[in-house]
C-alpha positions as CSV (number, residue, x, y, z in Angstrom):
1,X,0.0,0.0,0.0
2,X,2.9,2.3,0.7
3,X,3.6,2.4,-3.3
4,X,0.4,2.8,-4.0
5,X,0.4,6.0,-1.4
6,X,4.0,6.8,-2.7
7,X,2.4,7.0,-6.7
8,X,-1.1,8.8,-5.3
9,X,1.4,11.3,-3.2
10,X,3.3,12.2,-6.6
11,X,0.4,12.4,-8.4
12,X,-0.7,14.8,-5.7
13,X,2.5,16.5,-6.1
14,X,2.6,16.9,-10.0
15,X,-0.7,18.2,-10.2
16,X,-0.4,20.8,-7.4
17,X,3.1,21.7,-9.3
18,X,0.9,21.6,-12.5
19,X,-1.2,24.2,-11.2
20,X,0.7,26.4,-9.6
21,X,2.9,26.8,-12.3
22,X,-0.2,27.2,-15.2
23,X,-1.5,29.7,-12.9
24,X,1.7,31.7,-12.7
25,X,2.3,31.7,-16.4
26,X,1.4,35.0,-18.0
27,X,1.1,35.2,-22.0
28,X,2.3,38.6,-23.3
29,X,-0.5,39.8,-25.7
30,X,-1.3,43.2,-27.2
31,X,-4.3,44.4,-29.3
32,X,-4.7,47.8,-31.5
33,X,-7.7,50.1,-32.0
34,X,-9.3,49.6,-35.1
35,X,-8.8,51.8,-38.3
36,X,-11.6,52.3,-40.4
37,X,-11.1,52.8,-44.0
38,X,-14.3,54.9,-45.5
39,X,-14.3,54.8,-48.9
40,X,-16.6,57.9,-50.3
41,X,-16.7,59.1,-54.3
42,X,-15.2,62.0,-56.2
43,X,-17.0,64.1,-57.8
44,X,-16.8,66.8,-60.9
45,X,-19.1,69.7,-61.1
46,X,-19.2,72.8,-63.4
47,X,-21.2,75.6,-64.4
48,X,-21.3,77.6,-67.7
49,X,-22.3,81.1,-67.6
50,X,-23.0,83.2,-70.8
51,X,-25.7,85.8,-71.2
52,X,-28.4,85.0,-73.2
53,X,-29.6,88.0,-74.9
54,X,-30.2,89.9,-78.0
55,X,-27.1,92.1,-79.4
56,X,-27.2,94.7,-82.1
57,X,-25.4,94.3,-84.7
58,X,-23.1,97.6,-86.0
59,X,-20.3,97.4,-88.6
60,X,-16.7,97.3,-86.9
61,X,-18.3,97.1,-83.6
62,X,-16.8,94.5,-80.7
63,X,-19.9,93.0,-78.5
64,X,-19.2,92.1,-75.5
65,X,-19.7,88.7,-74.7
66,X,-18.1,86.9,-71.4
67,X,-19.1,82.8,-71.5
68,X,-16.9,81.4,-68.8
69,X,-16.8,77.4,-67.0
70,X,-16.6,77.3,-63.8
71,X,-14.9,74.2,-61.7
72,X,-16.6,74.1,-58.7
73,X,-15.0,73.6,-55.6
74,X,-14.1,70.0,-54.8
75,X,-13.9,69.1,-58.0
76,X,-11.6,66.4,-58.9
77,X,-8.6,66.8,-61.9
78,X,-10.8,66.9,-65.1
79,X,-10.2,67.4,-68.9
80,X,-12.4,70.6,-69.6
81,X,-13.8,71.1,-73.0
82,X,-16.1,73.5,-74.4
83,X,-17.8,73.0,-78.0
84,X,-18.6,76.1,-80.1
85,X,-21.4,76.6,-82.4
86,X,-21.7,78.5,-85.0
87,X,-25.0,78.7,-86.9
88,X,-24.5,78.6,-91.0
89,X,-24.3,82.0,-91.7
90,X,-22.1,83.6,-88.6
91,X,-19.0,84.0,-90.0
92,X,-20.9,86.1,-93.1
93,X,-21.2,88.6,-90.0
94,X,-18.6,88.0,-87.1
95,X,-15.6,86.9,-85.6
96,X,-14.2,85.8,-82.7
97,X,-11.1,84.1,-81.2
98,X,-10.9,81.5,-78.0
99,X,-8.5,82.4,-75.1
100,X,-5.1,81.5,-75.3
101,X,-5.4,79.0,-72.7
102,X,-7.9,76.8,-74.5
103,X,-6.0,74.1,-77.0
104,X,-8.5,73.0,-79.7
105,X,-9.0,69.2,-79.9
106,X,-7.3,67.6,-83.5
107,X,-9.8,66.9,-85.6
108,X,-13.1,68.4,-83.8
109,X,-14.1,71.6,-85.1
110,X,-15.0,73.8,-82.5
111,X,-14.3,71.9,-79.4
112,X,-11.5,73.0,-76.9
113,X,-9.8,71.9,-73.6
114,X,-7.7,72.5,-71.0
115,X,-6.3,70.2,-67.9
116,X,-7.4,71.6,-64.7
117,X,-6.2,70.4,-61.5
118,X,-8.6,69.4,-58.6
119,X,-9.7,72.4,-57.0
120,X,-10.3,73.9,-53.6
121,X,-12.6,76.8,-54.4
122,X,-14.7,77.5,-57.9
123,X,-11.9,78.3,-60.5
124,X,-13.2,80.3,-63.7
125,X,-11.8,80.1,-67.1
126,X,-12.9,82.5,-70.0
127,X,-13.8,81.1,-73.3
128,X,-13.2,84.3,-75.6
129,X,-10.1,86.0,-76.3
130,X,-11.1,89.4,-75.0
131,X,-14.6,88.2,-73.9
132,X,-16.1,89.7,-77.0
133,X,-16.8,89.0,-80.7
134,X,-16.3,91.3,-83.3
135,X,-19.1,92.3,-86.1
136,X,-17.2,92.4,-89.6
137,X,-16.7,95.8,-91.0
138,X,-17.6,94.8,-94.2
139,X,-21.3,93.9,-93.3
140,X,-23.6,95.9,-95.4
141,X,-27.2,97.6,-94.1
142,X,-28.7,95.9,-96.7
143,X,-27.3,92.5,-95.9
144,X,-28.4,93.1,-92.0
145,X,-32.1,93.8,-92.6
146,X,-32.4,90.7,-94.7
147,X,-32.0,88.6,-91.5
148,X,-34.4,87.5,-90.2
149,X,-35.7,86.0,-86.5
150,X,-35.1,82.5,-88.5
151,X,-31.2,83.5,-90.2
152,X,-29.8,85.7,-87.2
153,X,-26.0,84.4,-86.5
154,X,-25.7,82.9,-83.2
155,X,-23.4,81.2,-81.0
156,X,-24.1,78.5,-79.1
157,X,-21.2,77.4,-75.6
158,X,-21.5,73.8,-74.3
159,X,-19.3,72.9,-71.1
160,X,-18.1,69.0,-70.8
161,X,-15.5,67.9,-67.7
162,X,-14.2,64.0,-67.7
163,X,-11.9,62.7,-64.6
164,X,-8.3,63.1,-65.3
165,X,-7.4,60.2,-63.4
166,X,-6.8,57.2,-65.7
167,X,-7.5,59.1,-68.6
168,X,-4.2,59.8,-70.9
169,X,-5.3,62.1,-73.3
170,X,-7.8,64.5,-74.2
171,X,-9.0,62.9,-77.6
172,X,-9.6,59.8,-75.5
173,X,-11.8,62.3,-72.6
174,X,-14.0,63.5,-75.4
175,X,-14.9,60.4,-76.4
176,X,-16.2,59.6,-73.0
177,X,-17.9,62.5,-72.8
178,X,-19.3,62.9,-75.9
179,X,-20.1,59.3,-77.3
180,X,-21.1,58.5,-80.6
181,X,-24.2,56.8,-81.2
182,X,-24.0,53.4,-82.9
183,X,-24.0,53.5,-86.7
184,X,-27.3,50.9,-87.3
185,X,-25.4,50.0,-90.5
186,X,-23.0,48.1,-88.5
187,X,-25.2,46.2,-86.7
188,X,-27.2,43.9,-89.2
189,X,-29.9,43.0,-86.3
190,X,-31.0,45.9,-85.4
C-alpha cells in the first residue's frame, strides 16, 4: 500500500506543481484600436455662364460677350472642353477668337480643352479671347435687314469635364464624354 500512497502522493505532487505553475504563467499579448477605411466618391461639377440676350449688330463694332466654366469647388482633376457653335451664316457677319489657354482638340471643329487640376474653391476660365466678338466691317445695311428672326447668326457654348485620373489624353476624354451613337449600319440586327 505504501507504493500505492507513494504513486497517489506524486500524483498529488505533479498536479499541485501543474497548477501552480499554469497559474503563474502569463502570456504577453497586445491588441490595437481599429482603423476604419471609409471609402466615399469624387466628384466633378461645373457651371457655364453666358448671357443670353439679343445684341445689335453695327459694322466694326466689338460686342461684349463673357461665357466662362466654372470648376466648382471640390472638384476632382478633369479634362475641360467647351464646344462652339456656330450657326450657318455667322462668319458672313462676325468673328471671334478662344483664349489662349484653350487648345482645340485635333480633328473636332469647335471643341477646346484645357487640364485643370482638382480644385479647392470654384476656378473660372474664360472662353473668348477678350470676352467679346467682333461684327465684320464689311457687313452691309442691306445684308443686315435681310435677316431675319429665323437667319440671325448665333453662338451657341456647351461645357463637358471628364476625370483626369486614368485618362491619358484628351481625344480619349471627349470620347467619353461625348459618345457616338451606334452606326445601325454596322449592326445587321437591329
Amino acid at each position: 500500500m505504501r507504493t500505492r500512497n507513494t504513486v497517489t502522493a506524486i500524483l498529488m505532487f505533479v498536479l499541485v506543481l501543474s497548477f501552480t505553475i499554469g497559474g503563474t504563467l502569463a502570456w504577453l499579448t497586445d491588441t490595437t484600436e481599429p482603423v476604419t477605411n471609409t471609402f466615399t466618391y469624387g466628384d466633378i461639377n461645373i457651371t457655364l455662364a453666358e448671357t443670353t440676350e439679343v445684341y445689335k449688330m453695327v459694322p466694326g463694332n466689338s460686342i461684349s460677350k463673357v461665357p466662362s466654366v466654372t470648376v466648382e469647388s471640390g472638384s476632382e482633376a478633369c479634362w475641360l472642353f467647351v464646344k462652339v457653335e456656330e450657326s450657318a451664316n455667322f462668319k458672313d457677319f462676325m468673328t471671334y477668337t478662344i483664349a489662349s489657354d484653350w487648345t482645340q482638340l485635333a480633328g473636332v471643329n469647335g471643341v477646346y480643352y484645357r487640364e485643370v487640376n482638382a480644385v479647392t474653391e470654384d476656378t473660372k476660365f474664360d472662353v473668348l479671347a477678350n470676352n467679346q466678338v467682333q461684327v465684320s466691317d464689311t457687313v452691309t445695311k442691306e445684308a443686315l435687314t435681310a435677316l431675319t428672326e429665323a437667319t440671325y447668326p448665333t453662338l451657341t457654348f456647351t461645357a463637358y469635364a471628364v476625370q483626369r485620373d486614368n485618362i491619358e489624353t484628351a481625344e480619349q476624354a471627349w470620347e467619353i464624354a461625348n459618345p457616338q451613337p451606334a452606326d445601325p449600319s454596322q449592326n445587321p440586327g437591329a
